[in-house]
C-alpha positions in Angstrom: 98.2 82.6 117.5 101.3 84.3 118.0 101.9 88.0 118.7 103.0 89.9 116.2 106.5 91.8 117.4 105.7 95.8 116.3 109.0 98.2 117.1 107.8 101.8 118.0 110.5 104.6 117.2 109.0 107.8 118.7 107.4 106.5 121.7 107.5 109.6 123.4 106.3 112.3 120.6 102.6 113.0 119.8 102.3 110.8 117.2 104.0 107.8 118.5 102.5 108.2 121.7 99.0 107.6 120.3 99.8 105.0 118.0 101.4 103.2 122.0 98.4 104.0 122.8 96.6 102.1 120.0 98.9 99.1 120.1 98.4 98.7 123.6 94.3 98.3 122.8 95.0 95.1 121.2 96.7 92.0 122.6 97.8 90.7 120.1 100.8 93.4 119.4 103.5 92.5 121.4 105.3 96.2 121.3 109.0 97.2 121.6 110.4 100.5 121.7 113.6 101.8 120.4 115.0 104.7 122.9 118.2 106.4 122.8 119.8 105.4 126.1 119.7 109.1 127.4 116.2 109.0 127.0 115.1 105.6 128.8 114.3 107.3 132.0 111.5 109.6 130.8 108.3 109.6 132.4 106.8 109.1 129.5 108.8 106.3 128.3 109.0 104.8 132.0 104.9 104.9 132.0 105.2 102.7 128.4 107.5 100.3 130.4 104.5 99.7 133.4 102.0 99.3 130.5 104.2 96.1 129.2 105.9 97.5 126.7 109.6 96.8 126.0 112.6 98.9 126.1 115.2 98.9 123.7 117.9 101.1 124.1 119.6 101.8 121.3 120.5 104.7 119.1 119.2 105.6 115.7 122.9 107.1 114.9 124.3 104.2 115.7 125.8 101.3 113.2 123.4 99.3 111.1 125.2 96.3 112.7 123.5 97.7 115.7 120.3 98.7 114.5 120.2 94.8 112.7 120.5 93.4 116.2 118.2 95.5 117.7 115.5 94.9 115.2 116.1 91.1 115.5 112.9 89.2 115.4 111.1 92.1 114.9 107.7 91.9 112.7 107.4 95.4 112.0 108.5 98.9 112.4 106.6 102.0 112.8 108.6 105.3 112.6 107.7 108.8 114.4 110.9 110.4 114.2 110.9 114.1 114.5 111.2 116.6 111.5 115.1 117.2 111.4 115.6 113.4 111.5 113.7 112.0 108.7 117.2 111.0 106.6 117.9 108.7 109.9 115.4 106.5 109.0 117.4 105.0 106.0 120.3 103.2 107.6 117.1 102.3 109.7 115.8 100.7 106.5 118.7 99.5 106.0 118.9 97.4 108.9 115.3 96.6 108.7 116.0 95.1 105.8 118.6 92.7 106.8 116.9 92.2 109.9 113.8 90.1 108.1 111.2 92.7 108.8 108.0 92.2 107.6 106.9 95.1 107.2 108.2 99.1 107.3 105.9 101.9 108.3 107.9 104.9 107.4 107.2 108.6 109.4 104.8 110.0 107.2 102.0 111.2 109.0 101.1 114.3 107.6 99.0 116.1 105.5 98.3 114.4 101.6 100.4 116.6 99.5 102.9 116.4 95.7 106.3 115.8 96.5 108.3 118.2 94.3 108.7 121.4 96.1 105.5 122.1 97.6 106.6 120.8 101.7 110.3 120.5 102.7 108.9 117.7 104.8 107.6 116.1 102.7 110.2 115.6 100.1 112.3 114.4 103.1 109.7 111.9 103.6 110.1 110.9 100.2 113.6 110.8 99.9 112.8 107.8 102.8 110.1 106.2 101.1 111.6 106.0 97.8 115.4 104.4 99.3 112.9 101.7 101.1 111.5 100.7 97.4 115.2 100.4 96.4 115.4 98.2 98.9 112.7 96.0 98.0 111.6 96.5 101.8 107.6 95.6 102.6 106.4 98.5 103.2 102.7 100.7 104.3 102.6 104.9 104.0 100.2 106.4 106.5 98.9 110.1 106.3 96.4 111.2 108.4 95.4 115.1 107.3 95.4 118.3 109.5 95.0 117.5 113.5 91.9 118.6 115.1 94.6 119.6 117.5 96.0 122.7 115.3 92.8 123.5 113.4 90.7 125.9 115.4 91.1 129.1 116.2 91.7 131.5 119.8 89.1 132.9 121.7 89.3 136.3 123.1 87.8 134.8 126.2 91.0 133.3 126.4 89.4 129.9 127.6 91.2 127.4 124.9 94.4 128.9 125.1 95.4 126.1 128.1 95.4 123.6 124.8 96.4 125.3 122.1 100.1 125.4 120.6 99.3 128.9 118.5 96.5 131.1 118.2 95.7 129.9 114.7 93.3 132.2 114.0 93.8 133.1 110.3 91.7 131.7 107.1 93.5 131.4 104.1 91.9 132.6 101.4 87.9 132.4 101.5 88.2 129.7 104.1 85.8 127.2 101.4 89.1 125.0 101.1 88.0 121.4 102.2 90.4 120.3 104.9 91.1 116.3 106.1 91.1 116.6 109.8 91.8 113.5 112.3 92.0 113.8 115.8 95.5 112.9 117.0 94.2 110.1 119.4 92.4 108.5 116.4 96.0 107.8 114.7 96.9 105.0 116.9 93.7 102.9 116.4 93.9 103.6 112.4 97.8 102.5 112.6 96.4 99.0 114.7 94.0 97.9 111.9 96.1 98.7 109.6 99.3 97.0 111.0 97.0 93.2 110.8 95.6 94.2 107.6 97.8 92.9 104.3 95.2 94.4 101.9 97.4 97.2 102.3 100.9 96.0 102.0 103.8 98.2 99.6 100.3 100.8 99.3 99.7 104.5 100.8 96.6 104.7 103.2 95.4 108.6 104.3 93.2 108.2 107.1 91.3 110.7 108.2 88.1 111.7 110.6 86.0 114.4 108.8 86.1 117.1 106.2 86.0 121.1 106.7 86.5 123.9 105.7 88.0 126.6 107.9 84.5 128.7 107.7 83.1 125.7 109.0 85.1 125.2 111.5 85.3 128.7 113.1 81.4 128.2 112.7 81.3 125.6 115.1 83.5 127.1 117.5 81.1 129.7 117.5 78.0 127.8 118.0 80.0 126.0 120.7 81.6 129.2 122.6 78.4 131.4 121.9 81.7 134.0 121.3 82.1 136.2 117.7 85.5 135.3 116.4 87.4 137.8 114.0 87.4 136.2 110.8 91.1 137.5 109.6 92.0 136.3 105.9 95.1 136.4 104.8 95.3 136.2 100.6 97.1 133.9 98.4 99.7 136.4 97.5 100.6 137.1 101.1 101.0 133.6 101.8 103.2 132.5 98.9 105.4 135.7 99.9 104.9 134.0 103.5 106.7 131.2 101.7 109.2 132.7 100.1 110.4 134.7 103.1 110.3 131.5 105.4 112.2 129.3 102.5 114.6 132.3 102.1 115.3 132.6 106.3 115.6 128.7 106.4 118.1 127.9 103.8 121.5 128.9 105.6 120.1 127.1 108.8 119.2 123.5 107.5 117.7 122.0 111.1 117.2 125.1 113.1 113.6 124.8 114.5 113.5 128.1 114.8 114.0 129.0 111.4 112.2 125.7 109.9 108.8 125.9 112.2 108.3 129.0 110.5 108.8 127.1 106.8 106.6 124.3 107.9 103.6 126.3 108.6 103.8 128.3 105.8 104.4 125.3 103.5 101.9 124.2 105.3 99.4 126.5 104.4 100.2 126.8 100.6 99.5 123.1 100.5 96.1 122.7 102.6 95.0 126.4 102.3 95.5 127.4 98.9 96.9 124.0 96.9 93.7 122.6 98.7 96.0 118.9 98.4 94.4 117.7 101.8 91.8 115.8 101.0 90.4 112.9 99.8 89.5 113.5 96.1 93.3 114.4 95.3 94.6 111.5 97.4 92.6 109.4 95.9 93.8 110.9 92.8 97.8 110.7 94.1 96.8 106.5 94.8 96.5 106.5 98.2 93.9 104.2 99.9 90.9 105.3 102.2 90.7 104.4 105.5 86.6 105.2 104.8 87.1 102.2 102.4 89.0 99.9 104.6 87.2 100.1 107.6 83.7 101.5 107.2 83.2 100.3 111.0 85.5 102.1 112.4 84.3 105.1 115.0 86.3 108.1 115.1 85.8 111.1 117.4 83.8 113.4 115.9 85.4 117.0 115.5 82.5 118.8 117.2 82.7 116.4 120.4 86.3 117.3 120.4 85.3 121.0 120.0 83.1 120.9 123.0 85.9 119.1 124.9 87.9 122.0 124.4 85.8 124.5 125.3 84.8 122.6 128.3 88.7 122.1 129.5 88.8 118.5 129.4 90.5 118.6 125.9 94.4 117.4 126.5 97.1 120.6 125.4 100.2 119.4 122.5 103.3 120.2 122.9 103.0 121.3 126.1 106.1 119.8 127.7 108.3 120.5 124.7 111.6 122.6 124.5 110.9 123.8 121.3 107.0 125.3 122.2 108.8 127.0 125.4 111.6 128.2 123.8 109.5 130.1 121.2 106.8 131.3 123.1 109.8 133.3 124.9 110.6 134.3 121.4 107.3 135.3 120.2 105.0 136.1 123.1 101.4 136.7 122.9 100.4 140.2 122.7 97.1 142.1 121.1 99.2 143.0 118.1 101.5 139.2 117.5 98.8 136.7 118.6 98.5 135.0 115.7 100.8 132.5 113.1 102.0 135.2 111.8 103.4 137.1 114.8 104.2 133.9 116.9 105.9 131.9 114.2 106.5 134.3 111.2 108.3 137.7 112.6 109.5 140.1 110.6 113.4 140.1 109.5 115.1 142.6 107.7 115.5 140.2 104.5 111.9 139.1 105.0 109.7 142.7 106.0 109.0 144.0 101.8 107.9 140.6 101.7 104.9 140.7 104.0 104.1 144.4 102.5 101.9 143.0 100.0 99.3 141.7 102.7 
């Protein structure tokens, strides 16, 4: 039986490093990566190359000529691109197309939510998706919810701040919002069954580990820790201002992390926190396709397992090595009165401060 030829873009992000991962679990994937050339010699992507996996240098800014060539005899790609680079994906498309590929896994990835204004991202995202229907181009969606990774909250102990991104410790609301969560290192096994699966061809899939609400959650953490966490809830008002504000800050800078992290989050939380669009009853609802469906068989990590490898520091940090994640926490270091989304990822500007008043 012959291998079927899957090209990575995003090898070396979180995402696309666990669906490498995945891939590499199952031998019948033979997997290529597309790298910018600058970027071949990263550990990370050097580590991919030992595991068997082939390098394909070539840039995503480059012509579609070369994209075609590079995506010669290629099954199917799967897309990680980062947030700012979601539009680069259609002369990818483009290419993909000419190229014979089977199938396209665009960078979704995310939390199930409306396109329309709710998420930035994700009407980026759908910009993509709907240019690869004009196209005509086989294609599979793939969200995954809220990462176990980003979902719990500090403790004052300090002992799960060596992997954690933010602090993360507000509730939206009441906290009885029921949240999809999947552990990133699940996404790459989902991503394998679905990549051999045809069930699932030109649909949207939203796989996903458990449900939870963030009461729940910071209940767990608490029967784990044996610490009393502060239970600090912002309202709905405060975080549509939050919203506002961030939209307002982000619209004269249209890729400045800085200014867009702070839009994602809050987006973020409008859709998952008070929306309440991530989970299953509304994707079901928006026509996506459970993974619970598809593969009742399938074992994903459990949420309190990961909990408890957290707490006992075996848990692997996100982000970690990033530029972005250093450069901000220089800009928004932890202190008694900023450790939290808020401070870290949501300061106060002059435009923005009668904004947050309302909290």
């Amino acid at each position: 039986m012959s291998r079927t030829r899957v090209m990575l873009i995003g090898a070396a992000g979180e995402t696309g490093g666990s669906i490498a991962s995945g891939l590499l679990e199952h031998p019948n994937f033979e997997i290529h990566c597309l790298v910018r050339p600058r970027s071949a010699q990263k550990p990370a992507i050097l580590a991919l190359q030992d595991k068997g996996v082939i390098i394909c240098k070539c840039d995503l800014k480059s012509s579609e000529e070369e994209l075609e060539h590079a995506l010669s005899g290629i099954d199917v790609v799967v897309s990680c691109v980062g947030s700012s680079e979601q539009q680069d994906q259609i002369p990818l498309a483009n290419a993909a197309k000419k190229a014979g590929v089977k199938r396209f896994i665009p960078c979704g990835f995310i939390t199930v939510a409306p396109p329309g204004g709710i998420m930035w991202l994700r009407d980026e995202k759908e910009t993509v998706y709907n240019h690869i229907k004009q196209l005509r181009l086989p294609y599979t969606i793939i969200d995954i919810g809220w990462w176990y990774q980003l979902s719990y909250p500090r403790l004052e102990s300090g002992k799960l701040d060596y992997a954690m991104t933010t602090a993360n410790n507000e509730i939206v609301g009441d906290g009885n919002t029921p949240l999809a969560l999947t552990d990133l290192r699940d996404i790459g096994r989902y991503v394998a069954r679905i990549l051999s699966d045809d069930r699932i061809l030109n649909k949207m899939v939203f796989a996903y580990n458990e449900v939870l609400t963030q009461n729940q959650i910071f209940d767990l953490l608490e029967e784990i820790s044996g610490e009393e966490i502060p239970r600090n809830h912002v309202s709905d008002e405060f975080v549509q201002n939050r919203v506002l504000a961030a939209r307002q800050s982000s619209e004269t800078y249209p890729f400045d992390p800085v200014k867009f992290i702070p839009r994602y989050l809050a987006e973020y939380q409008l859709s998952w926190g008070i929306r309440g669009d991530n989970n299953p009853e509304y994707a079901k609802y928006l026509g996506y396709v459970s993974s619970k469906d598809l593969y009742p068989d399938f074992a994903p990590i459990g949420f309190k397992e990961y909990l408890t490898s957290v707490f006992n520091g075996t848990a692997t940090g996100i982000y970690t090595d990033r530029t972005i994640s250093k450069a901000q926490q220089r800009m928004f270091p932890r202190s008694e009165s900023t450790d939290s989304l808020q401070g870290r990822f949501f300061p106060r500007t002059e435009s923005s401060d009668s904004l947050y008043m309302s909290r």
